[in-house]
C-alpha positions as CSV (number, residue, x, y, z in Angstrom):
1,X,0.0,0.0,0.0
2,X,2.4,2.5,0.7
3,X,5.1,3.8,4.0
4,X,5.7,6.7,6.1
5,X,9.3,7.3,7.5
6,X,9.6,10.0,10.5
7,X,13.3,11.2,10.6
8,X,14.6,12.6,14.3
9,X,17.0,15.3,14.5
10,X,18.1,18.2,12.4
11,X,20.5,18.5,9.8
12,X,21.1,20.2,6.1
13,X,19.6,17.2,4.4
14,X,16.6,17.3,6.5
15,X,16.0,21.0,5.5
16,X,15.1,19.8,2.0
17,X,14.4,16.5,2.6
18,X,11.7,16.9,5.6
19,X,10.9,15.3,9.1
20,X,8.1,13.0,7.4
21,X,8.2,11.3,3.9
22,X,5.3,9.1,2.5
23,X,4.6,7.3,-0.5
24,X,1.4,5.7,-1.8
25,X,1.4,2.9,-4.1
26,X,-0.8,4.3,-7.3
27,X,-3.3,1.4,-7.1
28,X,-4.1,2.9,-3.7
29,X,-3.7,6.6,-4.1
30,X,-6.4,9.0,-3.6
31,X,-8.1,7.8,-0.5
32,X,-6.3,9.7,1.9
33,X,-4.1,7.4,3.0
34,X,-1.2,9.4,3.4
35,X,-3.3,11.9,5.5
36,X,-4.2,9.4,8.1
37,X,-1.1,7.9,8.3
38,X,0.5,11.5,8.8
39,X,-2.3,11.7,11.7
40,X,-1.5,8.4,13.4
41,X,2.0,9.5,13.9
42,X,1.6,12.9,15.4
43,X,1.2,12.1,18.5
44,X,5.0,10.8,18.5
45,X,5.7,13.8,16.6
46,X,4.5,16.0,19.1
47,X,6.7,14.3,22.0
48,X,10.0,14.8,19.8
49,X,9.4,17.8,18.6
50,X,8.4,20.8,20.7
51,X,7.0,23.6,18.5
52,X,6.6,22.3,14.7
53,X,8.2,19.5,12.3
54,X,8.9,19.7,8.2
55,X,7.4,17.8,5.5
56,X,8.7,18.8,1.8
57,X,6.7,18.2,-1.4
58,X,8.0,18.7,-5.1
59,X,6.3,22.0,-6.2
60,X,4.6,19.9,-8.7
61,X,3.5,17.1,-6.5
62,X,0.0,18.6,-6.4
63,X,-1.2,14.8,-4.0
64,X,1.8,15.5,-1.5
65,X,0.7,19.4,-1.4
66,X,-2.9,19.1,-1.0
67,X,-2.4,16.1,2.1
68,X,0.2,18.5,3.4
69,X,-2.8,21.2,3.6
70,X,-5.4,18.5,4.9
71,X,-3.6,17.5,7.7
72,X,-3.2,21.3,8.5
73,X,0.3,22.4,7.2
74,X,1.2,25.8,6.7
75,X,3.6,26.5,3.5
76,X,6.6,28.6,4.8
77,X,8.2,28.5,1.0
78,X,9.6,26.7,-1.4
79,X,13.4,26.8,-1.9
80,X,15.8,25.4,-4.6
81,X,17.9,22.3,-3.7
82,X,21.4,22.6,-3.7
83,X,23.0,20.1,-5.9
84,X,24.7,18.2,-3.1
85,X,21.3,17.4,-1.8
86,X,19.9,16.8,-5.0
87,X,20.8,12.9,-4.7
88,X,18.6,12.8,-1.5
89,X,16.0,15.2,-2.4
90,X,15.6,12.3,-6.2
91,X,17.0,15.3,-8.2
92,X,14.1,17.2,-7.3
93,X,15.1,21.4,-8.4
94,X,12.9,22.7,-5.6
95,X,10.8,21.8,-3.0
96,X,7.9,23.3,-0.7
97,X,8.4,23.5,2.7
98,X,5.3,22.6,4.7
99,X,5.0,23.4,8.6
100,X,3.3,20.9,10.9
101,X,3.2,22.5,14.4
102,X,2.4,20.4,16.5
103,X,0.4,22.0,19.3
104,X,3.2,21.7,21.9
105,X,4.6,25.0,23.4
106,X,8.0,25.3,25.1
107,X,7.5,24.6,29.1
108,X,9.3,27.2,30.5
């Protein structure tokens, strides 16, 4: 049917490559599968991360940008890809950067 990866930390890479990544298998896209798996994982997202994680989408990836926007992402921009992330990023020129925040404030 598909995955969803959740990569920890910080890093360059990560910058263009995002905190989540999904695919859906074609035979099973359009359902919203991506969506709710996106969903099932934020609660782990919200302990790891405090304020907000990253999910990137290929400008023209209109799917990946409209299940970014269902599960509530904001678009902060979209930002050309070095060429020494390009290998990571599947040669992708550019990519939207999506903002998940996840609801969790810094306890002071």
């Amino acid at each position: 049917m598909g995955y969803i990866s959740l990569r920890i930390g910080e890093s360059d890479e990560l910058y263009y490559l995002g905190h989540i990544g999904y695919r859906i298998e074609e035979k099973f896209r359009g359902h919203g599968y991506a969506a709710r798996a996106c969903q099932l994982i934020k609660p782990l997202c919200e302990r790891l991360y405090t304020e907000s994680i990253t999910i990137t989408a290929n400008p023209e990836n209109i799917p990946s940008r409209k299940t970014c926007e269902k599960i509530g992402c904001i678009l902060e921009s979209i930002v050309k890809v070095p060429q020494r992330y390009k290998y990571i990023c599947m040669d992708a020129e550019e990519k939207c950067r999506y903002i998940w925040y996840t609801g969790k404030q810094d306890e002071d």
